[in-house]
N, C-alpha and C positions, 0 to 999 in steps of 0.2 A: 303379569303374564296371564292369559285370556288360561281360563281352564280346557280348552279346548287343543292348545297348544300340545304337540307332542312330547315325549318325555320318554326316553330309555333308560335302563336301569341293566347295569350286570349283577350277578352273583346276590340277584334277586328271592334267592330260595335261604338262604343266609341267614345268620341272626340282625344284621344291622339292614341287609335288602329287604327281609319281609317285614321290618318294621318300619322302614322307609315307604315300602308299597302302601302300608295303610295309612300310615302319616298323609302320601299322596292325597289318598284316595276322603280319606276324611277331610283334605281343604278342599276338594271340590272336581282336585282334575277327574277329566273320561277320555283321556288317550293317553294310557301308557302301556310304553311294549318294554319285556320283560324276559332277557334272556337266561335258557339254563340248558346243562348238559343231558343230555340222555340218563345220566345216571345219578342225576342228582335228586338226593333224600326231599320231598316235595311235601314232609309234614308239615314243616311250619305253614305253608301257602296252600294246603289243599282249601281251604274257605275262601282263597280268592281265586281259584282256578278260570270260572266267569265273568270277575272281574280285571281283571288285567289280561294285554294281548300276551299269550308265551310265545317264544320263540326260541326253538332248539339248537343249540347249535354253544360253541365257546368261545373265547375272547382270540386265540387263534386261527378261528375260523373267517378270514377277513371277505370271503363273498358274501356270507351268515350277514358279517357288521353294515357293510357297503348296504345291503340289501333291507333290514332293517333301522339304519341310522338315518338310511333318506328322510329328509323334511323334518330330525328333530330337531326341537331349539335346544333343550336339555339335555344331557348326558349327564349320571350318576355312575362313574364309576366304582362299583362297592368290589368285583370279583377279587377272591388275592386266594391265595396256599398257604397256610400258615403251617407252619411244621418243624419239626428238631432233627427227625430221621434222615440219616443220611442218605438210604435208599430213594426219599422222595427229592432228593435238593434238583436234579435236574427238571423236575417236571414244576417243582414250583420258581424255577429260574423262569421257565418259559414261560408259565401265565402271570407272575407279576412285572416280569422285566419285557418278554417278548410281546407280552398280550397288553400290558399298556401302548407298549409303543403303537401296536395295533392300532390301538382304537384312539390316541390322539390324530394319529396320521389320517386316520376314517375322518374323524371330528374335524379335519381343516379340510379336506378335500372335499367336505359334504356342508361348508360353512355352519356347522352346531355355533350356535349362540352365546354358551357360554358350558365349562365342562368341569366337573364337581371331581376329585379322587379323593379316596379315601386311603388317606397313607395311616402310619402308626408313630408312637414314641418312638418307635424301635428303631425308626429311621432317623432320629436323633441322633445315634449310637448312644456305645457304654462304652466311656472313657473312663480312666481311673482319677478319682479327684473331682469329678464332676455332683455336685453336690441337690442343684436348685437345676432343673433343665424350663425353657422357655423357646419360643417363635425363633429365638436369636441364635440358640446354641447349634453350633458348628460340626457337623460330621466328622470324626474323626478315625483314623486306620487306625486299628485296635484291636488285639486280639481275641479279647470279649464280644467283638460284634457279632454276634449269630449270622449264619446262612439266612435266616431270615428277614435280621436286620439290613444286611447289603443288599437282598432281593428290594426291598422296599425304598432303601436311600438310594437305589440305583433306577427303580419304575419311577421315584418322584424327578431324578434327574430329564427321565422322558416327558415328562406333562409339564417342567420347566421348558424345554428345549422346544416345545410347540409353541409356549407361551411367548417365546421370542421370535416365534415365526406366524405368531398374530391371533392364537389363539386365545380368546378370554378364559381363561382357569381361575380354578378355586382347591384349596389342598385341606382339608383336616387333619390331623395328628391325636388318633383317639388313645388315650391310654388303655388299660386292662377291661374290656368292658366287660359288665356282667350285665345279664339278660335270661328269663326263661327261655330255652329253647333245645339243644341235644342235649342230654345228658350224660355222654361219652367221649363229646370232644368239646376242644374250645373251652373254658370258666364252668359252664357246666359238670364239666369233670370236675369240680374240684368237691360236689357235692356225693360224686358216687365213690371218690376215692375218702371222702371222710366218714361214709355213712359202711363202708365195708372196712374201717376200723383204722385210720391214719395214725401211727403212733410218733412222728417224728413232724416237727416243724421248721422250716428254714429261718431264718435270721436277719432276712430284708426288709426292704419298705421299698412299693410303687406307688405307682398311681391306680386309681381305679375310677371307672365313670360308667352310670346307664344309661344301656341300651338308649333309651326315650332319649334323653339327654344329645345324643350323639345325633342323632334323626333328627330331633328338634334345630338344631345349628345346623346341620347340614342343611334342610330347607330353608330357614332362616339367611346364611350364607348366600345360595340360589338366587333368593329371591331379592337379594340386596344386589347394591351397583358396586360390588367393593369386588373387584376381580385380582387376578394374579397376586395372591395373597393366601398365608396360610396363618391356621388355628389353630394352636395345641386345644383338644379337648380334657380336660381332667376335674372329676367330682371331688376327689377326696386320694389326699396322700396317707397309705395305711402299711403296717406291717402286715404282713406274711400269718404270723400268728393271731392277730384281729380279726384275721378274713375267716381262716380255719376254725377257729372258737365259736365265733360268731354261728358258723353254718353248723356246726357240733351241737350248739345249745339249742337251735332251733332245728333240728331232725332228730334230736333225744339220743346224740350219740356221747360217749366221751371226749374232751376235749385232747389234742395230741399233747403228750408234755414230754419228749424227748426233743430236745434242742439239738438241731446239724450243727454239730463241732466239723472242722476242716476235715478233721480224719473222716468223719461219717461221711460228709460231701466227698472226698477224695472214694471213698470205698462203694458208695451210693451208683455212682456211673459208670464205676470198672463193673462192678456185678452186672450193672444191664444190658452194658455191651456186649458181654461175656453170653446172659442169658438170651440177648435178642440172636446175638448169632446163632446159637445151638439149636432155639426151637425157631426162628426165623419172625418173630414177633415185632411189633416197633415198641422200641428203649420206656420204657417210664419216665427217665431221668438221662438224659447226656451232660456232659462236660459244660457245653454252652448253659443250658439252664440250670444245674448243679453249681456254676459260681454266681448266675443274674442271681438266684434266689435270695442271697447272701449277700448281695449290695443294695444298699441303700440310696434310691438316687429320687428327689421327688420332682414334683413338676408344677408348674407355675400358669392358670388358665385365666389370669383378670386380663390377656390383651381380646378373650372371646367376651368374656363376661360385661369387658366395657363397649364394644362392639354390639353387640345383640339383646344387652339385659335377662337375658335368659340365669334365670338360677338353678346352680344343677342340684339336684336330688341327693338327697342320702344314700351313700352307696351300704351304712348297712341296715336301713330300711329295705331298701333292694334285694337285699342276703336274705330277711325275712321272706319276703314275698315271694320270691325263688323256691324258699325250702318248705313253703306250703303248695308249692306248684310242684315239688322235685316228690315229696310223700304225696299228691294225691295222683299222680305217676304212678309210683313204686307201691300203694294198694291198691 
């Protein structure tokens, strides 16, 4: 692809968009347009403010897309709502279910080239009994699936449904990523809820993969001819307690040693539902992520690794380097 070549990017202000933008922009390309909302947190990207085109506007906004999608070849779609709160489930229905459809619809009407989304494990589901998840494993209705998992098994069914109507796509399935970047939401939180004194640890095992990592195969992917295809991304399959320890040792806090017994889990999400209602807060902990914590389900990435050759990173190398970025933050 000519560097000169156009390239759009959503939810470009993001952990995985602004590491994408620079990924871009370090192989060479100089036209890429970069969509974000009015009110979107613009730290991580203020150093490329110059270097990328912005364009205000969101994934609903289909004159915004129509108007900036013209002449590209590329499409990244990174934008998605990740959330537990009930209060938010309509709004993240509509940017990852409504807003995909959006923008593949854009993407064949404006013949885009070939069109990237960034789905998750979570659109794998969480079945019970499911042990090893892979490229292969099957969605299933479940009552473990998160509001967030169906937003996402439901947006991948929309970039399927173009694909049949002749649009070149490309899907990844990134596990847990961890990345410098907000410290309040997203993985990042997990260093401010340790560093203000975590006393209890879940009992799971996921996947986890960096940021780089994810970027990395995502262009990788792009730039190959392997279309209407997807890639579970995953670094490393870790417990719960690994991660937490891990980030404990390296910011000088305590490790948690209080183990979520079912009762603590079952008592865990009544108390925060209880608490969010009163002071009108969003939940710490709901029912959905108070039982994911607590399964064990890992994930299987040799079908990218033999694809791409790319080798992913140490995710708790990454824990390191995080918690010397998370303290020279916090003094």
């Amino acid at each position: 692809m000519s560097m000169q070549n156009k390239i759009f990017v959503t939810g470009g202000t993001g952990l995985v968009g602004s590491n994408l933008l620079r990924l871009l922009l370090e192989k060479g390309h100089q036209n890429i347009f970069a969509l974000h909302r009015e009110s979107s947190d613009m730290s991580l990207v203020a150093d490329l403010k110059d270097k990328v085109n912005w364009v205000q506007g969101d994934v609903l906004d289909v004159m915004t897309l129509e108007q900036v999608m013209q002449d590209a070849s590329q499409v990244y779609h990174c934008a998605a709502i990740v959330s537990f709160d009930p209060r938010e489930y309509e709004l993240m229905d509509q940017i990852n279910i409504q807003g995909t459809a959006n923008m593949v619809n854009m993407a064949l009407q404006l013949d885009v080239k070939k069109f990237l989304h960034v789905s998750s494990i979570a659109a794998l589901g969480r079945s019970e009994g499911v042990e090893l998840a892979n490229e292969s494993t099957e969605w299933q209705d479940s009552p473990w699936n998160t509001r967030y998992a169906i937003s996402k098994y439901q947006s991948e069914m929309e970039v399927w449904r173009a694909a049949n109507e002749g649009l070149p796509v490309a899907i990844v399935n990134p596990s847990v990523i961890m990345g410098t970047g907000f410290w309040h939401k997203g993985t990042g939180r997990f260093f401010t809820i340790v560093d203000e004194g975590l006393k209890f640890y879940p009992t799971g095992r996921t996947g986890f993969v960096c940021v780089e990592d994810v970027v990395a195969y995502m262009y990788a992917f792009m730039e190959s001819d392997i279309i209407n295809e997807r890639f579970l991304l995953n670094g490393e399959n870790l417990p719960y307690y690994a991660v937490f320890n891990t980030i404990a040792d390296h910011i000088n806090k305590p490790r948690p040693t209080i183990k979520v017994t079912p009762l603590l889990k079952a008592l865990a999400w009544r108390v925060e539902k209880i608490k969010s209602m009163v002071l009108g807060t969003s939940p710490k902990v709901t029912k959905e992520t108070a039982h994911n914590s607590s399964t064990d389900i890992q994930y299987n990435s040799k079908k990218s690794v033999d694809a791409f050759g790319i080798v992913y990173k140490s995710v708790l190398t990454e824990l390191e380097t995080m918690a010397a970025d998370f303290l020279e933050v916090k003094n």
